[in-house]
C-alpha positions as CSV (number, residue, x, y, z in Angstrom):
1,X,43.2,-34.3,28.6
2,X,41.2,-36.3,30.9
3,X,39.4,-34.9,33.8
4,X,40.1,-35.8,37.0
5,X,38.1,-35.0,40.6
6,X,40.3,-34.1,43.2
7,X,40.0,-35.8,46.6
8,X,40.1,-32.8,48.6
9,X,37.0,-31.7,47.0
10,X,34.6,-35.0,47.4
11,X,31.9,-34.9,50.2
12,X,29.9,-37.8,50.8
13,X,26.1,-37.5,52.2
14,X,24.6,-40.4,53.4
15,X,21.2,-41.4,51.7
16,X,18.1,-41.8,54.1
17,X,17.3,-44.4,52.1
18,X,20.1,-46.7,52.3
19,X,19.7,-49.7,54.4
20,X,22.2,-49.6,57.6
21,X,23.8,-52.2,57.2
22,X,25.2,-50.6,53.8
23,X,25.4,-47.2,55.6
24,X,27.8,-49.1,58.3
25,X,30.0,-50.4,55.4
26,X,30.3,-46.9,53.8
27,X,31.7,-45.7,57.3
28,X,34.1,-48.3,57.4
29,X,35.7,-48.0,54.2
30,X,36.1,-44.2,55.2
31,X,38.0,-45.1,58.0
32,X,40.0,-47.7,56.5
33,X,40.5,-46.3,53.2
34,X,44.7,-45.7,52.7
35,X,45.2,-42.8,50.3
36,X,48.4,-43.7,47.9
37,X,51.0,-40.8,47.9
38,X,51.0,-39.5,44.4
39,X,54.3,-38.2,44.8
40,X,57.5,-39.8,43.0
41,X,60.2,-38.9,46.2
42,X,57.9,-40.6,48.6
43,X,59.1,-43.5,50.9
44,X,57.4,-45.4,53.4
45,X,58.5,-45.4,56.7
46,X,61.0,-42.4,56.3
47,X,59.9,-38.5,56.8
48,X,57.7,-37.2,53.7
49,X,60.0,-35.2,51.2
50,X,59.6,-31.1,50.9
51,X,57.2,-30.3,48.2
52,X,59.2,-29.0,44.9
53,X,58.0,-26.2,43.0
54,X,56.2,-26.6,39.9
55,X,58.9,-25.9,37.3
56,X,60.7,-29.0,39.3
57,X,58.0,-30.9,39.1
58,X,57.6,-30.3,35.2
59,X,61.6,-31.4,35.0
60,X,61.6,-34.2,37.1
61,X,60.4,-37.6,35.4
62,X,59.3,-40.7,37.3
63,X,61.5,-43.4,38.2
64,X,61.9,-46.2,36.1
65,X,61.8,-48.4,38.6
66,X,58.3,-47.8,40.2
67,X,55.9,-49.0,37.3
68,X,54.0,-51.6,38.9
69,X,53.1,-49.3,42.0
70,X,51.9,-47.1,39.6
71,X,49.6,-49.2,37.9
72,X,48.4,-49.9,41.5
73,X,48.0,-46.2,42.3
74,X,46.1,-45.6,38.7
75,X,43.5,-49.0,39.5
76,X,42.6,-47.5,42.9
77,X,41.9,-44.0,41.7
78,X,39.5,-45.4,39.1
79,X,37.9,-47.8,41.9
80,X,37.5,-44.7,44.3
81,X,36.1,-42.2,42.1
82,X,33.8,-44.9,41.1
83,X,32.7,-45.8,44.4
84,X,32.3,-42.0,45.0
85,X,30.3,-41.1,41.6
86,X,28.0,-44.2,42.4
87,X,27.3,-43.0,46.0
88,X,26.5,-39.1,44.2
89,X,24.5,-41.0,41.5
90,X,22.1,-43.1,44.2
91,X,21.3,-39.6,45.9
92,X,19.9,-38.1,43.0
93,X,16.4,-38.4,41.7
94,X,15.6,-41.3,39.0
95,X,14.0,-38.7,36.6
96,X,17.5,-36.9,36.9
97,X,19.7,-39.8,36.0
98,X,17.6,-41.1,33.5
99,X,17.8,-37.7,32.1
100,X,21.5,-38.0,32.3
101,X,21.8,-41.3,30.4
102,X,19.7,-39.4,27.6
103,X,22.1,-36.6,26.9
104,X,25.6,-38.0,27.9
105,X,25.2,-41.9,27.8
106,X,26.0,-44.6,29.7
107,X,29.6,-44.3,30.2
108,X,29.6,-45.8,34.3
109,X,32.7,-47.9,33.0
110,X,34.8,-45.4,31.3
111,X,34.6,-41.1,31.3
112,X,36.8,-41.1,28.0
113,X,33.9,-42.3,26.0
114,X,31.9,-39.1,27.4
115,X,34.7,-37.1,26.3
116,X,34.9,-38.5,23.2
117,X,31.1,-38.1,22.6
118,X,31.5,-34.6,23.5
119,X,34.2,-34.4,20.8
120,X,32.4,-35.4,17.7
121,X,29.4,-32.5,17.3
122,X,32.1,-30.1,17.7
123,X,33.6,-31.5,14.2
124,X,30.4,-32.2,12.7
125,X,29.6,-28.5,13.0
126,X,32.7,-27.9,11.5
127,X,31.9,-29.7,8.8
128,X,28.4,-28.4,8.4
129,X,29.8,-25.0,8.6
130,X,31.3,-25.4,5.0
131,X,28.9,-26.3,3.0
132,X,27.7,-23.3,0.7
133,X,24.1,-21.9,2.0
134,X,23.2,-23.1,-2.0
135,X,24.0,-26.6,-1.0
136,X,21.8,-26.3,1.7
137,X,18.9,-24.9,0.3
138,X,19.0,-27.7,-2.0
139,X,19.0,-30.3,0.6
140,X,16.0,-28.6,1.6
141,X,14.1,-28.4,-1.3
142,X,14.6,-31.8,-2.1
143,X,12.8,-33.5,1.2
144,X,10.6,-36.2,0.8
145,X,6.9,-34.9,0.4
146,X,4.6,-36.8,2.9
147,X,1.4,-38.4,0.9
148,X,-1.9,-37.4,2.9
149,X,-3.3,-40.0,4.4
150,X,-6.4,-40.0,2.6
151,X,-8.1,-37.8,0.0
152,X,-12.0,-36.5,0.4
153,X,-13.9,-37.2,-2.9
154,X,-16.1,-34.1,-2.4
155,X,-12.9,-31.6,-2.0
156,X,-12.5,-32.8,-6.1
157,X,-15.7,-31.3,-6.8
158,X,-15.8,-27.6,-7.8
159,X,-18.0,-25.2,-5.4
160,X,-19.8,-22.6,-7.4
161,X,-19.7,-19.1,-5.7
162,X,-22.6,-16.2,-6.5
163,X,-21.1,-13.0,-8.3
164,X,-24.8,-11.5,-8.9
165,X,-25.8,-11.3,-5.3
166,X,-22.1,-9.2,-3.9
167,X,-22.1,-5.9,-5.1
168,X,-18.2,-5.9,-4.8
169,X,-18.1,-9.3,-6.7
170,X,-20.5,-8.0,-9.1
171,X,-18.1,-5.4,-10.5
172,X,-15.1,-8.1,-11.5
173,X,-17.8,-10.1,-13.9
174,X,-16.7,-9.4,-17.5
175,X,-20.0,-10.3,-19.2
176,X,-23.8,-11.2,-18.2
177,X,-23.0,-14.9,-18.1
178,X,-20.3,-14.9,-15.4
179,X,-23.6,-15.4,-13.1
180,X,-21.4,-18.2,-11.2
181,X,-17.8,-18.8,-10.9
182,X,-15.6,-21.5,-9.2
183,X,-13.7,-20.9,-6.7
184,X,-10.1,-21.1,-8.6
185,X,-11.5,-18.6,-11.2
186,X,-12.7,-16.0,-8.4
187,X,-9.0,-16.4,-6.9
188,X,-7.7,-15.9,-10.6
189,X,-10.2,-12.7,-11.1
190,X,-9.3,-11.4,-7.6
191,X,-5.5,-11.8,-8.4
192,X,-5.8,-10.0,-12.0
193,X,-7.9,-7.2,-9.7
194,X,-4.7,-6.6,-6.8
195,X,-2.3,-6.6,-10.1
196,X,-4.8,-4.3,-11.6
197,X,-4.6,-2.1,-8.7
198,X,-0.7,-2.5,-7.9
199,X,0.4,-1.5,-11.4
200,X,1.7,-5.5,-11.8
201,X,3.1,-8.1,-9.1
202,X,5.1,-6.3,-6.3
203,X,8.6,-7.1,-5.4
204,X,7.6,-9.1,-1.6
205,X,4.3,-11.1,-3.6
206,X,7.3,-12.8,-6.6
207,X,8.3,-16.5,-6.1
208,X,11.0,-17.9,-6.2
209,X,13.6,-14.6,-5.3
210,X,16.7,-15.7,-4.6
211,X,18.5,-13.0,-2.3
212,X,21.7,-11.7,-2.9
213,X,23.8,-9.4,-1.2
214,X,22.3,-6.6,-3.5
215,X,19.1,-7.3,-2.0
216,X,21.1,-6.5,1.6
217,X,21.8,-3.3,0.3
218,X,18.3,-2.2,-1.5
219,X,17.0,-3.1,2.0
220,X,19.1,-1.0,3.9
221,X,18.4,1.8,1.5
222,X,14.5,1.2,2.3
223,X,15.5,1.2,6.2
224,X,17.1,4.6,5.4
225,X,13.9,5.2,3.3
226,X,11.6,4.8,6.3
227,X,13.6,6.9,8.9
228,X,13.0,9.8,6.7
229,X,9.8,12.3,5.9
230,X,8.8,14.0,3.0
231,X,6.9,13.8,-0.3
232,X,8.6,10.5,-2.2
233,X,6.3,10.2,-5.2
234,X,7.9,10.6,-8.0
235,X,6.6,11.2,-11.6
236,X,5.6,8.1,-13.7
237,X,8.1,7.5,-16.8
238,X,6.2,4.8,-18.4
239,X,2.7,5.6,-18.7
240,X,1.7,3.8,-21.5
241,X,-0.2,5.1,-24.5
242,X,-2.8,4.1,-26.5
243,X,-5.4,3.1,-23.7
244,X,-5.9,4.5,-20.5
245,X,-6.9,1.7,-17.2
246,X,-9.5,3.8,-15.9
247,X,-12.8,2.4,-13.3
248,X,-15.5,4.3,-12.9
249,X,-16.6,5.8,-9.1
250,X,-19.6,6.6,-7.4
251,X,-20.2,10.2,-8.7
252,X,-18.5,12.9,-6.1
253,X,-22.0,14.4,-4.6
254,X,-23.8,11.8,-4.8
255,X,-25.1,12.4,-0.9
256,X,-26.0,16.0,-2.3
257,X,-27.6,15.0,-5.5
258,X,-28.6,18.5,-7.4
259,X,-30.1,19.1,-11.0
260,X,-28.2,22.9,-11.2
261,X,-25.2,22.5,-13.4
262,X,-22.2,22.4,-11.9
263,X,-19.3,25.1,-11.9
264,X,-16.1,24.1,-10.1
265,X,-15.1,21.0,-9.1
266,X,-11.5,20.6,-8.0
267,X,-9.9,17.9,-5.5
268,X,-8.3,19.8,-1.9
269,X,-4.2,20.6,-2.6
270,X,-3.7,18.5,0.3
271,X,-6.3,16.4,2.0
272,X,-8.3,13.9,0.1
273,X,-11.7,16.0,-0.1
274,X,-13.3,17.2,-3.4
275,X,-15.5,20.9,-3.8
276,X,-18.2,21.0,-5.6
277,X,-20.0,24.0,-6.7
278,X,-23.1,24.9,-8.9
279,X,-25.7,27.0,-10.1
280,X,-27.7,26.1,-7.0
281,X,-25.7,28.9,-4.7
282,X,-24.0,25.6,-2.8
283,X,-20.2,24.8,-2.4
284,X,-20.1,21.2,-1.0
285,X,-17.1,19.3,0.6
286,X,-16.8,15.7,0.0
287,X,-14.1,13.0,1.1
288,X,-12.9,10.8,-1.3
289,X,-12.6,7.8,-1.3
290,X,-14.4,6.3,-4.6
291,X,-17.3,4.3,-3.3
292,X,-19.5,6.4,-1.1
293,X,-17.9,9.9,-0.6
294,X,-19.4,11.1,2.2
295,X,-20.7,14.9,2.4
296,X,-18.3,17.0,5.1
297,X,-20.2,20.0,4.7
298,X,-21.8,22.4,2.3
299,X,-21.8,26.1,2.5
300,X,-25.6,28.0,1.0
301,X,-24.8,31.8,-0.2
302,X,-28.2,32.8,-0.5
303,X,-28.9,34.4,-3.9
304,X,-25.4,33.7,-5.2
305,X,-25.4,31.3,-8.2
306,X,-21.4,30.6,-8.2
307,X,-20.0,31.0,-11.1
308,X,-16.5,29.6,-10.4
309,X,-15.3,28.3,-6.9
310,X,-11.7,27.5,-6.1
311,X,-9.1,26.3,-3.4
312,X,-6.3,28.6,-2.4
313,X,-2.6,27.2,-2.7
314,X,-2.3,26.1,0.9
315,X,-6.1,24.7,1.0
316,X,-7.6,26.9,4.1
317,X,-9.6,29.0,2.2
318,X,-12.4,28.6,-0.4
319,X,-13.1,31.6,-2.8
320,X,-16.2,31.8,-4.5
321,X,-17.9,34.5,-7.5
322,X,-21.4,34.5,-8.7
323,X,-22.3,35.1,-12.3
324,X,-24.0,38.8,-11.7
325,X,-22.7,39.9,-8.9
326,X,-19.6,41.9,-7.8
327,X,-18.8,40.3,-4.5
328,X,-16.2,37.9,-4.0
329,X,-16.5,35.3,-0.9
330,X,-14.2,33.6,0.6
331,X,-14.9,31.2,3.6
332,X,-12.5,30.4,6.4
333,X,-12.3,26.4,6.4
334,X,-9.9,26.9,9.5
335,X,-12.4,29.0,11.4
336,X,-16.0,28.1,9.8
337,X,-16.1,31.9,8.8
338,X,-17.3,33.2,5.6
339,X,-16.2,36.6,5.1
340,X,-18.0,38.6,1.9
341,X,-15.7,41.0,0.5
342,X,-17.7,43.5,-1.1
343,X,-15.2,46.3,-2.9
344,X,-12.0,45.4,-3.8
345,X,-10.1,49.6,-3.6
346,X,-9.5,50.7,-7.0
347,X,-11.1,47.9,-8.1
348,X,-14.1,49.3,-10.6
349,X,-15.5,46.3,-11.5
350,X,-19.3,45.6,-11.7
351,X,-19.2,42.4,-11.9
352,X,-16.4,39.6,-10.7
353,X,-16.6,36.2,-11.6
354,X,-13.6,34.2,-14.0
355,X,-10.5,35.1,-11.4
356,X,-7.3,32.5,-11.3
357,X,-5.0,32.0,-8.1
358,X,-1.2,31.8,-8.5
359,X,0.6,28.4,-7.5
360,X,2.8,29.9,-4.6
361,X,-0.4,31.5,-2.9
362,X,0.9,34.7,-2.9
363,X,-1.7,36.8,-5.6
364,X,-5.3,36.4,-7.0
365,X,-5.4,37.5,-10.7
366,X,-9.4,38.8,-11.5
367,X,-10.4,38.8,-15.3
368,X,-11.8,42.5,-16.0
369,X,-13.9,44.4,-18.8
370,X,-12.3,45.6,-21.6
371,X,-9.1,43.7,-21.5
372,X,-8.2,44.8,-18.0
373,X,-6.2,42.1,-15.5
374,X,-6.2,43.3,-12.2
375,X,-3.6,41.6,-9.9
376,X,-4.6,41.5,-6.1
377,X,-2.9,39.7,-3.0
378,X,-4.1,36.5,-2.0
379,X,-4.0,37.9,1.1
380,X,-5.0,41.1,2.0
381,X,-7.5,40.8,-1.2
382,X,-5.9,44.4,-1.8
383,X,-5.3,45.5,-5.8
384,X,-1.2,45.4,-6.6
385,X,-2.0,46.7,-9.9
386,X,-3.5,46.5,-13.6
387,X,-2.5,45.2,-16.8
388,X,-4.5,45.7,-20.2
389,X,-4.2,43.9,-23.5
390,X,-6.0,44.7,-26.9
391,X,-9.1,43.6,-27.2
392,X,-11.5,41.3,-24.7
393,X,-9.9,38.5,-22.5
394,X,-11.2,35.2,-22.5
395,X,-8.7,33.6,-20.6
396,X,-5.9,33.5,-18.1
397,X,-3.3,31.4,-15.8
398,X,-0.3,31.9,-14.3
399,X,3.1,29.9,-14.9
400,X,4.0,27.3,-12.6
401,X,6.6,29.4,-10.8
402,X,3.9,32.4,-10.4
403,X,6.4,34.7,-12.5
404,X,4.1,35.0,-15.4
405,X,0.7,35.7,-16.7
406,X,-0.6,34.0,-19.9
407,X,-3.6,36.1,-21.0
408,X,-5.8,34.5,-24.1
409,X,-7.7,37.5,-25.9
410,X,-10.8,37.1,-27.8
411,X,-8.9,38.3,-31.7
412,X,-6.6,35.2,-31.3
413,X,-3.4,36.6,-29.6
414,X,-1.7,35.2,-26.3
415,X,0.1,38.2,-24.1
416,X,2.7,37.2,-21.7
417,X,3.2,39.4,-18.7
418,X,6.0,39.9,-15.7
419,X,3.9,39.4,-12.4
420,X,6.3,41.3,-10.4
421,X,7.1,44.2,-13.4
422,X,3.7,44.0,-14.4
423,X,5.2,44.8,-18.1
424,X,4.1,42.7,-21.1
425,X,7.2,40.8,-22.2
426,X,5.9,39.0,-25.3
427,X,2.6,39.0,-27.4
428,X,2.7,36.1,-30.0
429,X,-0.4,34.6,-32.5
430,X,-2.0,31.5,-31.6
431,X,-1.3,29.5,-34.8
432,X,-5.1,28.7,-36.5
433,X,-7.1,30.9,-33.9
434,X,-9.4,33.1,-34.5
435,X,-11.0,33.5,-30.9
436,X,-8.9,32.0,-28.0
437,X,-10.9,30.5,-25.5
438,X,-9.2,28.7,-22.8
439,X,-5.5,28.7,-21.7
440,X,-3.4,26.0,-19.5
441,X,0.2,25.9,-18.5
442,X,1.8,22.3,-17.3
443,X,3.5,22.2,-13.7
444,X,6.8,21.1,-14.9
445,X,7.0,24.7,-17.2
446,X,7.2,23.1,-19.8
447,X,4.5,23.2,-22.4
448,X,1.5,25.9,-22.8
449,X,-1.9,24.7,-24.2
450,X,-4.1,27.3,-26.2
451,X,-7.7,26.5,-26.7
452,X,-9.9,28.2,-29.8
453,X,-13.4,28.0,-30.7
454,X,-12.7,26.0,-33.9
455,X,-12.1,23.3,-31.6
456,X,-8.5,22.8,-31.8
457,X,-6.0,23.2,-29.3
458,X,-2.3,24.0,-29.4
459,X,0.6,22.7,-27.6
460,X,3.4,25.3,-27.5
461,X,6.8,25.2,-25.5
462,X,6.9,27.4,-22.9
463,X,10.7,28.9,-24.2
464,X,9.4,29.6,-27.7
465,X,6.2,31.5,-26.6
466,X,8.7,33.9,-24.3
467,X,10.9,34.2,-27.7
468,X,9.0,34.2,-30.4
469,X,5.9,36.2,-32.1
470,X,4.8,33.5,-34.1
471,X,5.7,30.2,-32.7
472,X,4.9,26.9,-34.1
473,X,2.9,24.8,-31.9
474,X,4.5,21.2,-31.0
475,X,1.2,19.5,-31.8
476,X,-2.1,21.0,-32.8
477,X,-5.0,18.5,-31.1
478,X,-8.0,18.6,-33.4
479,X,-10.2,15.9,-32.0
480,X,-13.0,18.0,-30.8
481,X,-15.0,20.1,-33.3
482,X,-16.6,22.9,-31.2
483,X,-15.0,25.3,-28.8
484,X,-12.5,23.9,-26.9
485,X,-13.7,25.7,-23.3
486,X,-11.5,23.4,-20.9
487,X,-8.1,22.9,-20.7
488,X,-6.3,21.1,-17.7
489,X,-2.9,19.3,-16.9
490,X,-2.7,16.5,-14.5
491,X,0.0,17.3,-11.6
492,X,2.6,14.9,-13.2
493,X,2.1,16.6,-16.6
494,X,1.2,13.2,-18.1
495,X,-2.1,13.8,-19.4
496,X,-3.8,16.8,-21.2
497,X,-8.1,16.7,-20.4
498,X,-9.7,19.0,-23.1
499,X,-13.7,19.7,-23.0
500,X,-15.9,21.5,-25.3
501,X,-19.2,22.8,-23.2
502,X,-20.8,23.0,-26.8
503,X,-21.2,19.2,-27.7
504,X,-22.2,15.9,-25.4
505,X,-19.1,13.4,-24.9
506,X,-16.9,16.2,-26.2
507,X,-13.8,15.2,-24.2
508,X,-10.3,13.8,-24.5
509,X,-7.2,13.0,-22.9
510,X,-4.1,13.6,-24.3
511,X,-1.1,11.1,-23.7
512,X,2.0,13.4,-23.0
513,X,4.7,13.4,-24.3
514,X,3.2,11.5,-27.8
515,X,0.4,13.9,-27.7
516,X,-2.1,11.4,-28.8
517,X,-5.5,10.8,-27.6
518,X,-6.3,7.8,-25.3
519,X,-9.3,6.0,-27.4
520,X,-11.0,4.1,-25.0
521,X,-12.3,7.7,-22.8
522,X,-14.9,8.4,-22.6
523,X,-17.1,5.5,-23.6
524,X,-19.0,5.8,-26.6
525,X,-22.0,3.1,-25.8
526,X,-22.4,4.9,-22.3
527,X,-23.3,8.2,-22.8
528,X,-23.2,9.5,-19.5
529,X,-20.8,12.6,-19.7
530,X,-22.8,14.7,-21.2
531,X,-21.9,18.7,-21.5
532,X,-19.2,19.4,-19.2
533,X,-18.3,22.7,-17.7
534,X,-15.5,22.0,-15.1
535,X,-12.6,18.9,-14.9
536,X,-9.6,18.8,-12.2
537,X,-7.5,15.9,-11.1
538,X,-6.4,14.8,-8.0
539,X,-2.9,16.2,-6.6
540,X,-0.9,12.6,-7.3
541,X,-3.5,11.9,-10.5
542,X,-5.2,8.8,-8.7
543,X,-8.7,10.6,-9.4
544,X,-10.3,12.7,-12.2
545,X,-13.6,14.9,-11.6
546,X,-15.7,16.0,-14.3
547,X,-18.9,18.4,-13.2
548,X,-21.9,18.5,-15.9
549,X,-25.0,20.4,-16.9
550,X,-27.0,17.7,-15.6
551,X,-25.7,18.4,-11.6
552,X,-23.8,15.5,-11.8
553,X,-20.1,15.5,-10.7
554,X,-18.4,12.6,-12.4
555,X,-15.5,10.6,-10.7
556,X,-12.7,8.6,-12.2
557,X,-9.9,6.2,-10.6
């Protein structure tokens, strides 16, 4: 349809900038100018015809007779509405119409060329709009590469860097003659290192990901994913066996360096501090984070050599016993309080020192003479009651649901009690044992790990040792030789640590569920383990601690 400007609606300004004598012949041809009548019914001379309505108009057709005086009509249209876009045109800036000829074109003689202009993106876009987006990835990756415009001789040569003088660089050099390395093997070392680190390439770092509309969906889950809070670390169902990708850290109190041997060592339930505790009457705090681990603080009990120092479940408390002594400490972390509690009522007990703390928080289990268990509560420190097996205990733990008590006695037998009964519900033989000495349960309930001082430890299910009197282990672990004195689960019950306190480098880690041993921990050439006396790992098993004779608290990543 073409566009038309009506006549009603024209103004004309007059230019200061005209000469006069063209602003005179503007005026004139206002005057003069004769507007045609448009109208078919019109006749000169005679009265002007009533106006039909517009469905008449629609009906009516023109005359056959009147085609040259519309011709005329049609040629001085166009030769007004020239005239008047030229006179608009002249008062407009130049930068204005020359930005006008940029976009639309010089169309002065005709407006259906604009139109038609106007026309055409409309069906390119059309046309565009069907291609597949493949098609149009393509196109893209196959644009012609500019060359560079000239190439720098020295940018061929390769620039040396210095691994010997960075202490960070220093730790990726694989031998003593990586003194020096180019700059595309540091980007190839620092690579392997991020891999290292990430567990393998991550999902956003992969070239060439195509995206399909399962992608949409995996990150809309993640958008769900990240609207949400909460604990979403899951166990590990792959951890490979064999060997073990393990760096080692600066050692855990290494800004309280001590000779004593150490006790405890065991990482905070919740924050990302380590205690360690020692023969030196100090429990130390120490944040973690495997290069400096600065000191937070460190408690002195005077005369108190601890002999075992231990987190509570929800982490605001730190209990502490002493090797001859009877009183139990426990230090407010919340407060900055430490509170001795002296005598424990009906508690007869000359001296307290192995005790274990139940996973939910709720009771604190104290090893006794004579085969005694007293059960107390975690808070009130207040005796619940007493249970008693043959013979001397050597060690205890409680299940992961808090439920039970595994008791280890010193003639080879493993008692079972109810927490909440306090009744024994099952006594059975640890298979090969002739002294227990250390007892573990895993966090999932699901296996039960009985050390002896032959230096062999067994791995029971938890179901059989409720069922049976004489259950046959799953796998008996004889890779140590002396008494086995530590036993410890990770949190994702992935690895079994075992440690004799008899014999230097006498510790393992067991792959679970293969139960074999990792062979490359600990390092044979090294030598720096030592006798150890304490092990923990961290709550999501980033870390392991080991605490030695030597006052050293090992650290692991």
């Amino acid at each position: 349809m073409r566009s038309e400007i009506p006549r009603e609606g024209l103004r004309f300004f007059s230019n200061p900038k005209m000469p006069p004598e063209r602003r005179r012949r503007v005026r004139q041809d206002r005057k003069t100018q004769v507007r045609p009548d448009r109208r078919a019914g019109a006749q000169r001379g005679g009265p002007p015809r009533k106006a039909a309505s517009s469905c008449q108009q629609k009906s009516l057709a023109w005359p056959r007779a009147a085609p040259a005086a519309i011709s005329v009509e049609a040629e001085e249209e166009n030769r007004l509405r020239l005239r008047n876009r030229l006179m608009l045109e002249e008062d407009k800036p130049a930068a204005e119409r020359c930005l006008e000829e940029l976009v639309f074109g010089d169309v002065e003689d005709d407006e259906d060329a604009l139109l038609r202009r106007l026309r055409v993106p409309l069906v390119q876009v059309q046309e565009d709009s069907d291609d597949s987006e493949v098609e149009k990835e393509a196109k893209d990756n196959f644009l012609p590469q500019k060359k560079p415009v000239w190439l720098d001789e020295e940018d061929e040569d390769e620039e040396m860097v210095d691994m010997m003088n960075n202490r960070f660089r220093k730790d990726m050099m694989k031998n003593a003659s990586e003194n020096q390395l180019s700059k595309d093997e540091l980007q190839k070392r620092l690579k392997e290192e991020f891999q290292h680190a990430m567990g393998g390439v991550p999902a956003w770092a992969e070239a060439n990901k195509w995206k399909t509309p399962s992608d949409d969906e995996s990150e809309e889950e993640e958008d769900d994913l990240l609207q949400r809070t909460g604990n979403f670390i899951s166990t590990s169902t792959s951890l490979p066996k064999g060997i073990l990708k393990m760096k080692n850290c600066q050692h855990a109190n290494a800004e309280r360096p001590t000779t004593a041997r150490i006790s405890s060592v065991q990482f905070h339930p919740r924050a990302q501090v380590v205690m360690v505790a020692g023969l030196d009457n100090a429990v130390s705090l120490f944040q973690v984070d495997g290069k400096t681990n600065p000191k937070i603080q460190s408690i002195y009990l005077e005369k108190f050599p601890i002999f075992k120092a231990c987190f509570s479940a929800n982490g605001e408390e730190v209990l502490a016993t002493s090797t001859h002594s009877k009183i139990l400490y426990v230090y407010d972390m919340l407060a900055g309080k430490l509170i001795p509690v002296h005598q424990v009522r009906g508690l007869k007990e000359k001296i307290v020192r192995s005790f274990e703390i139940s996973p939910d928080g709720s009771f604190l289990l104290i090893n006794g003479v004579a085969g005694y268990l007293h059960l107390l509560s975690m808070k009130t420190k207040e005796l619940i009651g007493s249970m008693k097996i043959n013979g001397r205990i050597a060690a205890s733990t409680f299940s992961s649901d808090s439920k039970k008590v595994y008791a280890s006695s010193g003639d080879g037998e493993v008692y079972v009690w109810d927490v909440n009964s306090r009744k024994c519900l099952n006594r059975f033989v640890d298979e090969g044992s002739l002294y227990g000495l250390s007892i573990a349960t895993s966090r999932n309930g699901q296996y039960v790990a009985c050390g002896s001082n032959c230096g062999v430890v067994n791995i029971y299910n938890q179901d059989s040792c409720l069922q049976e009197t004489n259950p046959k282990p799953i796998k008996a672990i004889m890779n140590l030789v002396t008494g086995v004195t530590s036993l410890t689960f990770n949190p994702t019950t992935e690895i079994l640590a075992i440690a004799s306190a008899n014999m230097k480098e006498a510790v393992r880690l067991v792959h679970l569920p293969s139960f074999t041993v990792f062979s490359n921990f600990p390092v044979v050439k090294k030598k720096n383990i030592s006798l150890i006396h304490t092990m923990d790992f961290s709550p999501r098993s980033g870390y392991f601690a080991l605490g030695n004779e030597k006052g050293k608290a090992l650290m692991y990543r």
